[in-house]
C-alpha positions as CSV (number, residue, x, y, z in Angstrom):
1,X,-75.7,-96.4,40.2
2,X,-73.5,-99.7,39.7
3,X,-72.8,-98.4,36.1
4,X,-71.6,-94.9,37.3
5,X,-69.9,-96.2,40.0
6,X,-67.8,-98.9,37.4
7,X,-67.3,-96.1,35.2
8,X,-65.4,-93.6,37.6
9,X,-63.8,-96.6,39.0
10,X,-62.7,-98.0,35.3
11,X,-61.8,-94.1,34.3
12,X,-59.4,-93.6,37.8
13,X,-57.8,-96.7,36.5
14,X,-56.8,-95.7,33.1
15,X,-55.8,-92.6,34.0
16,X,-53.5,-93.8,36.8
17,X,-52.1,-96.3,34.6
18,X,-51.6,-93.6,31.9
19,X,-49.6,-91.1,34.4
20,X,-47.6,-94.2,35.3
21,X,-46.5,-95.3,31.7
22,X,-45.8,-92.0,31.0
23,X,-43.3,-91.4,33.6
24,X,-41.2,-94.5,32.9
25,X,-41.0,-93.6,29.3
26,X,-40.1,-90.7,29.6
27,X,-37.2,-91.3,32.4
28,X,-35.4,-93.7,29.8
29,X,-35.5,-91.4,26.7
30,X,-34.6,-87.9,28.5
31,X,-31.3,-87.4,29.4
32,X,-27.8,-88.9,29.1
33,X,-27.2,-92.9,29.7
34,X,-24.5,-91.7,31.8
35,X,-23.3,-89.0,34.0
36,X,-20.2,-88.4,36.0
37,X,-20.4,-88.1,39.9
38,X,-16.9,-88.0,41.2
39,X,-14.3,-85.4,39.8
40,X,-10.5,-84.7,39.8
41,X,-8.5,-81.7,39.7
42,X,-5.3,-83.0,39.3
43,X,-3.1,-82.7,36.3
44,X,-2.7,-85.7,33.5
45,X,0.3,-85.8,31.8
46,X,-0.3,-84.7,28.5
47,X,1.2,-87.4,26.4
48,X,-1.3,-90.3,28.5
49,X,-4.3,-87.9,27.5
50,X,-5.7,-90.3,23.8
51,X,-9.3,-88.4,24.1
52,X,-11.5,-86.0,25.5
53,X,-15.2,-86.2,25.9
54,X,-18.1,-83.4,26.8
55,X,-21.0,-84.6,29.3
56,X,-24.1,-84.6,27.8
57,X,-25.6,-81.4,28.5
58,X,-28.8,-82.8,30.7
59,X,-26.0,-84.3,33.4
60,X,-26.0,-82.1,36.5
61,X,-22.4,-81.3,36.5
62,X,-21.0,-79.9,33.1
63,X,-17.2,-81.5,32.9
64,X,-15.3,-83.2,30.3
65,X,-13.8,-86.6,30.7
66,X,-10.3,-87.6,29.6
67,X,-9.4,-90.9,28.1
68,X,-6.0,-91.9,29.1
69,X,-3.7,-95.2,27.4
């Protein structure tokens, strides 16, 4: 009875510590490193405008940042 009971015990433990690892894995290789939370409507002036970038297509918000000089 002691052996059964340390082998559920020991297999609830692995797999615990298997869900675990594979949730923090897989939350740092999924998905952009950054996404953008606040937008603008407003005009730039052309001429400032050096760039334009697409957001990664896993953010929740589809946009496209401008790099200005």
């Amino acid at each position: 009875m002691k052996t059964l009971c340390f082998s559920l015990g020991l297999l609830l433990f692995v797999v615990c510590c298997s869900d675990a690892t594979g949730k923090l894995s897989s939350t740092n290789t999924a998905g952009p490193e950054k996404c953008c939370f606040k937008f603008s409507e407003r005009q730039l002036p052309l001429k400032r405008v050096t760039g334009i970038i697409r957001t990664h297509h896993s953010c929740q918000h589809q946009a496209f940042v401008s790099v200005c000089s």
